[in-house]
C-alpha positions as CSV (number, residue, x, y, z in Angstrom):
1,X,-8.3,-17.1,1.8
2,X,-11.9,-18.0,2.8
3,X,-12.6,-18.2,6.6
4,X,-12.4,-21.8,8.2
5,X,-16.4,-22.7,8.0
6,X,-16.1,-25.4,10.0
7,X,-14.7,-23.6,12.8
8,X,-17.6,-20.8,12.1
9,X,-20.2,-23.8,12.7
10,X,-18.2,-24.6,16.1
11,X,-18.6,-21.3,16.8
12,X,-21.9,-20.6,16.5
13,X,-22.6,-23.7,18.5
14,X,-20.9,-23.1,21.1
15,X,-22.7,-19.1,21.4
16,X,-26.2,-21.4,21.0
17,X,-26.9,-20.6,24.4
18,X,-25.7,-16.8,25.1
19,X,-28.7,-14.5,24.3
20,X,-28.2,-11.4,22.1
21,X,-26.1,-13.3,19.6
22,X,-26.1,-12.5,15.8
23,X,-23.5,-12.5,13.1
24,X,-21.8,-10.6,10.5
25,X,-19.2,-11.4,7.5
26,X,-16.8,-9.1,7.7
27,X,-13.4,-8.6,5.9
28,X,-13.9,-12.2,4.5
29,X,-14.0,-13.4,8.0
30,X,-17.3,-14.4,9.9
31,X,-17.7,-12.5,13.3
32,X,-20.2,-13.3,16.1
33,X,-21.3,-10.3,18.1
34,X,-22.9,-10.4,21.4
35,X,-25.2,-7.4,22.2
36,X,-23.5,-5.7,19.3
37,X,-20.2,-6.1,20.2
38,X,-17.6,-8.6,18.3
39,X,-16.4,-11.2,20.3
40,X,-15.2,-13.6,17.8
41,X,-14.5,-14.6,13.9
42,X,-13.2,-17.2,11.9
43,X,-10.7,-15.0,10.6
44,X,-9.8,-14.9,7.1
45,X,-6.4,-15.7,7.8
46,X,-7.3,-19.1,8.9
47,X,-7.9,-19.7,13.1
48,X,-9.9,-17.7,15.5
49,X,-9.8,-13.6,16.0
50,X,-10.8,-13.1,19.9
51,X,-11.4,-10.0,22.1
52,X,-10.3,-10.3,24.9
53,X,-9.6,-7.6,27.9
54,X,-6.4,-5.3,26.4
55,X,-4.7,-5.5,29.6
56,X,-4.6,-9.3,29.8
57,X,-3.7,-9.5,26.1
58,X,-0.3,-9.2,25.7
59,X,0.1,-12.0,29.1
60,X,-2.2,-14.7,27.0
61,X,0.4,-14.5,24.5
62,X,2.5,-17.6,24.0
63,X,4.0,-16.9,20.8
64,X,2.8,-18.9,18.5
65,X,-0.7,-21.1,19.0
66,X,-1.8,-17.4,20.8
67,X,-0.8,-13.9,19.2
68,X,-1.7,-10.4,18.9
69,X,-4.1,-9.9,16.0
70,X,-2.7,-8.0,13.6
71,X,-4.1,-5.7,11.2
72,X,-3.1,-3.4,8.6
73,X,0.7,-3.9,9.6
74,X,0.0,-3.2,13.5
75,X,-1.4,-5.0,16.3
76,X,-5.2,-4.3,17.7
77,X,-5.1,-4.3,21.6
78,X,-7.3,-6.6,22.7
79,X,-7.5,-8.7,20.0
80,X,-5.7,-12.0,19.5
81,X,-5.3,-14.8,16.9
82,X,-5.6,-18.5,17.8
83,X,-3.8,-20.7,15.6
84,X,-5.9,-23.5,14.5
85,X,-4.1,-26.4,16.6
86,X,-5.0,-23.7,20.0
87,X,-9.1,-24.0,19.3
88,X,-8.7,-27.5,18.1
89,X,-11.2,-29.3,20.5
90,X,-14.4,-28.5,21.7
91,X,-12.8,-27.9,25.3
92,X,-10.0,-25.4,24.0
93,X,-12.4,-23.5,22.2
94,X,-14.7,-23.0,24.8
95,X,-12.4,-22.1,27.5
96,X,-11.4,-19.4,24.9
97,X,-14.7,-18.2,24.2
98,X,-15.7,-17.9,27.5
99,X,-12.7,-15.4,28.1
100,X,-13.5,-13.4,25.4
101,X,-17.6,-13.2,26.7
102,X,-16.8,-12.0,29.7
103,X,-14.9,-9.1,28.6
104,X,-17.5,-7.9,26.2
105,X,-20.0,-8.7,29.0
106,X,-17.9,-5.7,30.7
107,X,-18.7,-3.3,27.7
108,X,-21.5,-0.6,28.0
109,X,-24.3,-1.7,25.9
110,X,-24.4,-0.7,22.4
């Protein structure tokens, strides 16, 4: 399955204004990095891949919109997958993004 373009174009609109920002295809996704860091994708799977601090990961969870990516069989810590229907509106998604920017604002530069 192709990655959701539309939500790629949402994406990279919303990251118009964050400096540092460039971005990447990667396994058939689309990721947006940040100072070299990933900080989202439109996954391949359909919906949105999002770092995210590890500790708060597992409490953002809500089992189903909001889920632990997962990744060869196991789950990446601080990674989750937004269903769709969870990034639907401008709003949603930018509440999201901004959560994973400021936990790879955290990381040591690259």
């Amino acid at each position: 399955m192709a990655y959701d373009e539309e939500l790629a174009g949402r994406l990279r609109a919303a990251l118009s204004f964050t400096d540092g920002v460039s971005e990447r295809r990667m396994f058939g996704g689309h990721g947006f990095m940040v100072h070299g860091h990933m900080v989202a994708a439109a996954s391949s799977s359909g919906g949105l891949m999002l770092r995210v601090d590890p500790a708060e990961g597992p409490g953002l969870c809500d089992g189903s919109g909001v889920r632990p990516f997962r990744m060869n069989g196991r789950d990446l810590d601080g990674w989750l997958h937004l269903a769709p229907d969870a990034v639907a509106d401008t709003a949603s998604l930018e509440t999201w993004l901004r959560r994973g920017l400021v936990y790879v604002a955290s990381l040591p530069p690259k």
